[in-house]
C-alpha positions in Angstrom: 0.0 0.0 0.0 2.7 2.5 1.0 4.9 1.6 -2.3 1.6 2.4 -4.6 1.0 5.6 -2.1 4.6 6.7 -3.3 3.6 7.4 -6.8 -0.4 8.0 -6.3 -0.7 10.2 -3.6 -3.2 9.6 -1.1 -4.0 6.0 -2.1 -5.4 4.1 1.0 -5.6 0.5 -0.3 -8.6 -0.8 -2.0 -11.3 -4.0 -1.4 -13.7 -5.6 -3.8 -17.3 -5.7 -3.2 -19.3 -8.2 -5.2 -17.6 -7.7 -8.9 -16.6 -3.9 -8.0 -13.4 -2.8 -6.6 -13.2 -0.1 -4.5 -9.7 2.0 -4.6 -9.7 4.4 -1.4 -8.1 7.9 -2.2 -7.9 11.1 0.0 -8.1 13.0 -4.0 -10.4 10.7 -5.1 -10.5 10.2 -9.4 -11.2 7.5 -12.1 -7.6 8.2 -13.6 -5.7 7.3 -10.0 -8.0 4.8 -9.4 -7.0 3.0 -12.4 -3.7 3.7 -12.0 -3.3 2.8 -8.2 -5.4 -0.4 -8.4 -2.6 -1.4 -11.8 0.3 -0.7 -10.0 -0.9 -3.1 -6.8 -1.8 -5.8 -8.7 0.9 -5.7 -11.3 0.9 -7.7 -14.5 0.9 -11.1 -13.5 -2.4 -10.6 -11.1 -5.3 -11.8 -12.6 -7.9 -10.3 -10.1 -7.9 -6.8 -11.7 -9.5 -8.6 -14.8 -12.2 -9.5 -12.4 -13.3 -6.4 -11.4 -16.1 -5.7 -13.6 -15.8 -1.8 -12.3 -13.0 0.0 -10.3 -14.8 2.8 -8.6 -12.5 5.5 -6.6 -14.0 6.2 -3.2 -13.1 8.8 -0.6 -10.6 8.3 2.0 -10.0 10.3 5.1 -6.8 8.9 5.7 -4.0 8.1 3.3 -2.4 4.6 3.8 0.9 6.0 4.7 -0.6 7.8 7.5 -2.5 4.4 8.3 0.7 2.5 8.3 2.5 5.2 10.5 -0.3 4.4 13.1 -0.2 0.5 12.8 3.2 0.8 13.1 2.6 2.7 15.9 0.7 0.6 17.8 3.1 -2.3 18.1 5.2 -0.5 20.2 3.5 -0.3 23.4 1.8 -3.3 25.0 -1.9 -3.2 25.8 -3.3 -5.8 28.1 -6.5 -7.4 26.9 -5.5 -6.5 23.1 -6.5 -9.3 20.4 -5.4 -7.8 17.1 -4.2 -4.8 15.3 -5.1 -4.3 11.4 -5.9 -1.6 8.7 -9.4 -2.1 7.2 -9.0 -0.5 3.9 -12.8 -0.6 3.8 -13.5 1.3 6.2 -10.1 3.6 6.2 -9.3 3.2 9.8 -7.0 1.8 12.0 -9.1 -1.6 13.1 -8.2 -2.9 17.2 -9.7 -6.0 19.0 -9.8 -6.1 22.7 -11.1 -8.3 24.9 -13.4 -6.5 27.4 -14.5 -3.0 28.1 -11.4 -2.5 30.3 -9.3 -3.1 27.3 -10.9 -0.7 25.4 -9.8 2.2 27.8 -6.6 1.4 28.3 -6.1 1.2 24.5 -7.8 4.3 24.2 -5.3 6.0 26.8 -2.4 4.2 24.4 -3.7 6.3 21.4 -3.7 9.2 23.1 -0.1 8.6 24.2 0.5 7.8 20.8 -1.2 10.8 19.5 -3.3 8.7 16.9 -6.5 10.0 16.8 -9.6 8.3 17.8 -11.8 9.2 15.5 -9.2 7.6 12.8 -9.4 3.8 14.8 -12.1 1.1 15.5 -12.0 -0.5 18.6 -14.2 -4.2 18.8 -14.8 -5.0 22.3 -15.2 -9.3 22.9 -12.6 -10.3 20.3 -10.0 -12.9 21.0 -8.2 -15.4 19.6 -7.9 -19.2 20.0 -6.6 -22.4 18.2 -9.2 -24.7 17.0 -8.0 -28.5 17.1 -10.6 -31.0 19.4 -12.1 -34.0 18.2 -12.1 -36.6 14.9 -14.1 -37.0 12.6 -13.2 -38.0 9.2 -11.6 -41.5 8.7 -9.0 -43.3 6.9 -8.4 -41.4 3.5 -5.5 -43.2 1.6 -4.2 -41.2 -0.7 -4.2 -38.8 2.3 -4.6 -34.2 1.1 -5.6 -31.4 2.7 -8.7 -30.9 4.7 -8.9 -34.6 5.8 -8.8 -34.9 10.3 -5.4 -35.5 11.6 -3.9 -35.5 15.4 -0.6 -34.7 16.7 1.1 -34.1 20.1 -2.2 -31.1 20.3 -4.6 -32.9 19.2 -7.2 -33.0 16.6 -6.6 -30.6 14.0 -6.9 -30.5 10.3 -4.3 -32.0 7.4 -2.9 -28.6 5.8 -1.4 -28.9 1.8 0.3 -31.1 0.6 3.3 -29.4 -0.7 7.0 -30.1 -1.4 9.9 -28.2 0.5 13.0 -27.9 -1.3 12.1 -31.0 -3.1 11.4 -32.8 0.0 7.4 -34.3 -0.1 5.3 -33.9 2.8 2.6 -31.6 4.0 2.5 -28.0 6.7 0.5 -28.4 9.8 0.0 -25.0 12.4 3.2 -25.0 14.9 0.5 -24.9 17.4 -0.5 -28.1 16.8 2.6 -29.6 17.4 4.8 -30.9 20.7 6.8 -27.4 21.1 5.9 -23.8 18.8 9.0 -22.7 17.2 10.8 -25.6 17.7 12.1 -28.9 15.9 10.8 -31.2 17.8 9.7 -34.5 15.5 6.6 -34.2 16.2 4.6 -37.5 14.3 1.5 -36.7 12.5 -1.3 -39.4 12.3 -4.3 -39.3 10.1 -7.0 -39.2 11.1 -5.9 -40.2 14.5 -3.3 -41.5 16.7 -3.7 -45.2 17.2 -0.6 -47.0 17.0 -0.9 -49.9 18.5 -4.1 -50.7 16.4 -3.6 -48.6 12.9 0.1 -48.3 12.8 -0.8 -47.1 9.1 -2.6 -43.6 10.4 1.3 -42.1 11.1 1.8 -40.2 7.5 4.8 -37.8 8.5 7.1 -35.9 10.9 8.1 -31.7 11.6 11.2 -31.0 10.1 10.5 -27.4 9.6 9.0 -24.8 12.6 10.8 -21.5 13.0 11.8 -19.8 15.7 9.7 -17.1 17.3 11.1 -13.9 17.5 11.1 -10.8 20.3 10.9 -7.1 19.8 14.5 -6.9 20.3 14.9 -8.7 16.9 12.0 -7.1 14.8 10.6 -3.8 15.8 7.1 -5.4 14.9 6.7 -7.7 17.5 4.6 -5.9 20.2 6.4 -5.6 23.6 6.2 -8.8 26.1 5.0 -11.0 22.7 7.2 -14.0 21.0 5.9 -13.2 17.4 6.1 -14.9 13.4 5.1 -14.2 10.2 3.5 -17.4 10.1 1.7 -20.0 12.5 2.9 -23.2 10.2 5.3 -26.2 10.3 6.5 -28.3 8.0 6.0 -32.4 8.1 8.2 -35.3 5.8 6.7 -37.9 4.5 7.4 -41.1 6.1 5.1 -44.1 5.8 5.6 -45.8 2.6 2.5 -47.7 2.9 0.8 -44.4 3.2 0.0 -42.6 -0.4 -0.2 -38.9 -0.5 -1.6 -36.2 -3.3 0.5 -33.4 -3.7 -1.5 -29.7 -4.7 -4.6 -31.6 -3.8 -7.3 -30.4 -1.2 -10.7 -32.7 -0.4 -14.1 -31.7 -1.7 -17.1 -32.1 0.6 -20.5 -32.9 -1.5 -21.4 -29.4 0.2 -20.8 -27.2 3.5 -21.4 -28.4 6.5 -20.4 -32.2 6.0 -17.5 -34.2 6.4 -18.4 -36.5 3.6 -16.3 -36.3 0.5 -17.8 -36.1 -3.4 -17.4 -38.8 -5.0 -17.3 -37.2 -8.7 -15.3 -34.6 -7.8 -13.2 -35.6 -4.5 -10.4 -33.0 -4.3 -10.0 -29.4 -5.3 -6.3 -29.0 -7.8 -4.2 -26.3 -6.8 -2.9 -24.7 -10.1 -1.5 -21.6 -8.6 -0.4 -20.1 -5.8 -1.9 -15.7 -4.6 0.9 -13.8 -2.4 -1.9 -11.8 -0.9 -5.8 -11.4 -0.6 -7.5 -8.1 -1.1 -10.8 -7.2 1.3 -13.7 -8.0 -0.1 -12.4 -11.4 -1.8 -14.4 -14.4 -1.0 -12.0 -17.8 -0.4 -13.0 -21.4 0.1 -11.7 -23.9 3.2 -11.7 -27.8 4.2 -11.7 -28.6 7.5 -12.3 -31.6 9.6 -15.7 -30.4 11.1 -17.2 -28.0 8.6 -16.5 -29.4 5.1 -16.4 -26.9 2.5 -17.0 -23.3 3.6 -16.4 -19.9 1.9 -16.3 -16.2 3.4 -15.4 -12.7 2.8 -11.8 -11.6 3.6 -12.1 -8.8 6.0 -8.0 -8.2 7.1 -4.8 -8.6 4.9 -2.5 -8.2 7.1 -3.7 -8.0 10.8 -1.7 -8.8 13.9 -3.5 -11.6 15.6 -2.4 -12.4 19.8 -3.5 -15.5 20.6 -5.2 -15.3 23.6 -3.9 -16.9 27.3 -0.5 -17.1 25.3 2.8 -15.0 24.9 2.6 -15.6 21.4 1.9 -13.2 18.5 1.0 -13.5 14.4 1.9 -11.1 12.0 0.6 -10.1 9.3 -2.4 -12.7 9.1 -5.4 -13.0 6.6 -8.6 -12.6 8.5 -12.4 -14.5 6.7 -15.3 -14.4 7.8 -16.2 -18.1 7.9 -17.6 -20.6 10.7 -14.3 -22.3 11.6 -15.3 -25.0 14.3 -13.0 -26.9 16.9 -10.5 -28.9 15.1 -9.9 -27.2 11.9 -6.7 -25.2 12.5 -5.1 -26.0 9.3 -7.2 -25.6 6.9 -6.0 -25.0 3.6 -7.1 -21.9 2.0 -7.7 -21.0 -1.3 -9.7 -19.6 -3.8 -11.9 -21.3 -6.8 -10.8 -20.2 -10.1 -12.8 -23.2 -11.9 -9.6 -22.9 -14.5 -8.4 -24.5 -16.6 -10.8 -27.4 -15.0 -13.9 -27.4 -13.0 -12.5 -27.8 -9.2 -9.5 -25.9 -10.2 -8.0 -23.2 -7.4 -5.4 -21.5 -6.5 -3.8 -21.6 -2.7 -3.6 -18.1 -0.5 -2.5 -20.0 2.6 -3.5 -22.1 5.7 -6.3 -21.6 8.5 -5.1 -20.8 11.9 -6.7 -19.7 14.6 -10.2 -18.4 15.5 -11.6 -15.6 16.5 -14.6 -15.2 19.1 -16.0 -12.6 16.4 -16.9 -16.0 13.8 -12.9 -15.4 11.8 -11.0 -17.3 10.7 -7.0 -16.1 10.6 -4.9 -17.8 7.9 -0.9 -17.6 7.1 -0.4 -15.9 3.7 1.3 -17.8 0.9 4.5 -15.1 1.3 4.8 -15.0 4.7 5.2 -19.3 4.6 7.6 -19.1 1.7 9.5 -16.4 3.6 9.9 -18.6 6.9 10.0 -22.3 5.9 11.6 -21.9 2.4 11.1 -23.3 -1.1 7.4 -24.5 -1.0 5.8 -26.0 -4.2 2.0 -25.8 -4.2 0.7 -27.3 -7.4 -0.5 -30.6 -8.8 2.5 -32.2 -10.6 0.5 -31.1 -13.7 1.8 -27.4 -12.9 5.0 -25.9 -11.5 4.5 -23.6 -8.7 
């Protein structure tokens, strides 16, 4: 937002609604509209071609000024705080606390901050959790995304398949494993852990989990927090009598059911988005739910996951039901192209918000912490 603001002055993002997208200006005109929303997307972004309309709307704010303030605001700690973002719909500042006594002593933080209050929303009942309980989806052989799995946490839900620096296996949320941010082993068993009878469930092992980092190390990091970019490990193959797909996610018969189609079983993933814009409506799989879609509401929020230490940055927020269990998730967006159940992947379901969200790792904040990833079917090369 800030690079575009550079050469279209007062730009303040943009969001789609329905087939229309919205680009936010402080001097609103068709001409920068045009030209802010080309020079955001680029020209390998194929979501500009699906705006049937880009509309400029007035902005307040300009998104430098926003990012100034969200900035800002992860230097002081605020007990009771859930999340940080800038709604580019609604050209503010966007803060979730807790309870009502959050929301005062957030609003004594702006005023030592000198942000205005008129330019922030503050949501009062919002926290953060992570969803992984019970089982139940069975014994899928060739195993993909979506399908129930349990590790040293739990129940939570199989993430992509992908490859990492040529090494098969799939990610899984570092909060569903033994230790966050470490290397720990950690076996993953689909759909659940029974050894002794179903020594076939184990599928693979973490390899991959980054450290979390302080504000010492990354000015971003809110005081008191341990913080990434990404709430994701990565797991190795390793059951040869286990089959897996890789770029495939499972395909409910509809939403709300764990029971897989039988003509079309699994979503392909032909293609991988870096970022979502507000207003974009994405598809998940999870264990409980089946297959669920919902409006992206935050592109880059700061998510604290509540009765923890430890903070995400730069998350996806959806509004979708994500129940118990489906931390995970993969998520992704159905282009229908160049096949029916075609899609390409934004990122991976995290944790949940009290407020009915869903938080999700973005595709360039995984590549930028675990490395190399390939998405795709086999059929394509991303």
């Amino acid at each position: 937002m800030v690079e575009v603001a550079d050469t279209v002055p007062g730009f303040a993002g943009l969001y789609f609604e329905g087939d229309v997208l919205n680009v936010v200006l402080v001097h609103p005109s068709p001409e920068a509209a045009q030209r802010a929303a080309e020079l955001y997307f680029g020209n390998n972004d194929d979501r500009l071609s699906r705006a049937r309309e880009i509309r400029a709307v007035q902005g307040q704010y300009d998104g430098k000024q926003l990012k100034a303030w969200f900035d800002a605001l992860h230097t002081v700690a605020i007990e009771g705080r859930s999340g940080i973002s800038i709604r580019t719909d609604k050209n503010r500042v966007w803060i979730g606390v807790k309870d009502e006594a959050s929301r005062n002593r957030t609003q004594e933080a702006l005023a030592q901050l000198g942000i205005p209050p008129e330019a922030v929303i503050i949501e009062v009942g919002v926290f953060w959790f992570a969803s992984s309980h019970e089982y139940l989806t069975g014994y899928v052989n060739p195993y993909k995304g979506g399908l129930a799995t349990d590790a040293y946490a739990g129940g939570c839900t199989l993430g992509p398949t992908v490859t990492l620096g040529g090494t098969a296996g799939n990610l899984s949320p570092t909060h569903c494993s033994r230790y966050l941010g470490t290397v720990d082993n950690t076996g993953l068993y689909q759909p659940n852990y029974d050894p002794s009878n179903n020594p076939n469930n184990y599928i693979s092992y973490e390899t991959a989990d980054p450290s979390f980092f302080t504000s010492a190390q990354n000015s971003q990091c809110p005081p008191n927090r341990l913080c990434r970019y990404s709430d994701a490990s990565f797991y190795k193959e390793d059951n040869a009598n286990r089959s897996r797909q890789q770029g495939r996610v499972a395909r409910t018969v509809g939403s709300y059911t764990t029971e897989i189609s039988h003509n079309f079983p699994t979503f392909r993933i032909v293609d991988f988005q870096n970022g979502p814009v507000i207003g974009e409506v994405l598809t998940k799989v999870g264990r409980v739910n089946g297959t669920l879609s919902g409006q992206v509401t935050d592109t880059c929020a700061t998510i604290d996951w509540s009765g923890t230490s430890y903070t995400f940055l730069c998350q996806g927020v959806m509004t979708v039901n994500q129940a118990s269990g489906e931390s995970g998730a993969p998520v992704f967006y159905e282009t229908n192209s160049p096949q029916y159940s075609d899609a390409k992947i934004y990122g991976m379901a995290t944790l949940t918000s009290s407020a009915g969200q869903a938080g999700f790792s973005l595709v360039n904040s995984l590549f930028w912490e675990l490395g190399n990833l390939k998405w795709c079917d086999p059929s394509f090369t991303c």
